[in-house]
C-alpha positions as CSV (number, residue, x, y, z in Angstrom):
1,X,-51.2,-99.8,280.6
2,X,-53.7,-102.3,278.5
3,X,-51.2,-104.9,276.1
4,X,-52.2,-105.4,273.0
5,X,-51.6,-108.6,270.8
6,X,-51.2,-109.5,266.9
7,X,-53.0,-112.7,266.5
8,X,-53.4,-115.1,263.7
9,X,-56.2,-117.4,263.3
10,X,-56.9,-119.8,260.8
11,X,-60.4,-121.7,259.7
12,X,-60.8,-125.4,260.0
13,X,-63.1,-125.2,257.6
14,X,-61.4,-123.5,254.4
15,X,-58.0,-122.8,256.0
16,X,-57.8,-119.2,255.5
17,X,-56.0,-117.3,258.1
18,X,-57.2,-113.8,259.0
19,X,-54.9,-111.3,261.3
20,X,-56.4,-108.5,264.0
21,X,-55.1,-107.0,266.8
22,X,-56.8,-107.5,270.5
23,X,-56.6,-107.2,273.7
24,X,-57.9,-110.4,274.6
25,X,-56.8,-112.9,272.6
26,X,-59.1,-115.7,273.8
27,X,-62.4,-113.5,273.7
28,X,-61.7,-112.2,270.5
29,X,-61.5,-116.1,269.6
30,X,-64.7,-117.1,271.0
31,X,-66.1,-114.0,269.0
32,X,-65.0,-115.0,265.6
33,X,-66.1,-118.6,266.5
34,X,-69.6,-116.7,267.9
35,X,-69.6,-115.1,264.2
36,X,-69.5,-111.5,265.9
37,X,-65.9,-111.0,264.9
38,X,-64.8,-109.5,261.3
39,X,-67.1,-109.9,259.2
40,X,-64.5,-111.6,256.7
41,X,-64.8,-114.5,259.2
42,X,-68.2,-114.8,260.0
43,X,-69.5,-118.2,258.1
44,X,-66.0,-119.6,257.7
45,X,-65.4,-120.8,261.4
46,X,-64.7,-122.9,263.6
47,X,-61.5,-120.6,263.7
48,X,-57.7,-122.2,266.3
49,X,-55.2,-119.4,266.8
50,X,-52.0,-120.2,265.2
51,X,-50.1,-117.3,267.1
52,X,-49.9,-114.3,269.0
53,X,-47.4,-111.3,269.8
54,X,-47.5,-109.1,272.2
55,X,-47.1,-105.5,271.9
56,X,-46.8,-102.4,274.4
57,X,-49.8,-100.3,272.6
58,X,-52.7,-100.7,270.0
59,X,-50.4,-98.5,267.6
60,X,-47.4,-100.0,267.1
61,X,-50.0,-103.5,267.1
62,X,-51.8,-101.7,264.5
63,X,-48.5,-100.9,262.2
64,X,-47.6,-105.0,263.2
65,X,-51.4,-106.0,261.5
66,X,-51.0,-103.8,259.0
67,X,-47.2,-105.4,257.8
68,X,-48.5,-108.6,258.2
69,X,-51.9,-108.2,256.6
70,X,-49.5,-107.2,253.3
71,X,-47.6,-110.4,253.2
72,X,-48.2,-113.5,251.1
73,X,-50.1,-116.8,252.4
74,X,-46.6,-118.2,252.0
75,X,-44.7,-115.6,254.3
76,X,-47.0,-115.5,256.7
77,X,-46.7,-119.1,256.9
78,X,-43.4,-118.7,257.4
79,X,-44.3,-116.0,260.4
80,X,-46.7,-118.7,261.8
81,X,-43.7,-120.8,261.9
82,X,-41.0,-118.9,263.2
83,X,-43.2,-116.9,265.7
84,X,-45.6,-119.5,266.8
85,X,-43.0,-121.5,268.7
86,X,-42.3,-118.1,270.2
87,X,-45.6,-116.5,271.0
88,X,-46.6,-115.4,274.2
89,X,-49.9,-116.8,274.4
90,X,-50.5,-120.5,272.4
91,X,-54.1,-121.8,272.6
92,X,-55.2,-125.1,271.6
């Protein structure tokens, strides 16, 4: 059974931070960095991941995107905090 992941990236260029789901965490990286990720990212890169959960299928990773799409810069930052010390994949 494929795993799917949460991840959170963020720019180095503006600082936004954008959340998708994957399967592969680092291609999807080198993707957005590529500029043939989201579209939302394309132009705003070079793009670190902050964090990533794991999750047993894409659809309760998509119900986890779409929670954390919905919060505030602030609360995520507080999810990048909590969860990135926790996440089971770090990159630099």
């Amino acid at each position: 059974m494929t795993q799917w992941y949460v991840y959170l990236i963020q720019s180095k260029r503006d600082g936004s931070i954008y959340t998708g789901i994957t399967t592969d965490p680092i291609r999807r990286l080198d993707q957005h960095n590529q500029g043939s990720g989201a579209k939302r990212t394309r132009g705003r890169g070079p793009w670190v991941i902050l964090c990533t959960q794991m999750y047993p299928n894409r659809s309760t990773a998509l119900r986890e995107e779409a929670r954390i799409k919905k919060l505030s810069r602030t609360e995520k930052e507080l999810y990048i905090a909590h969860y990135g010390e926790t996440a089971i994949l770090r990159l630099p």
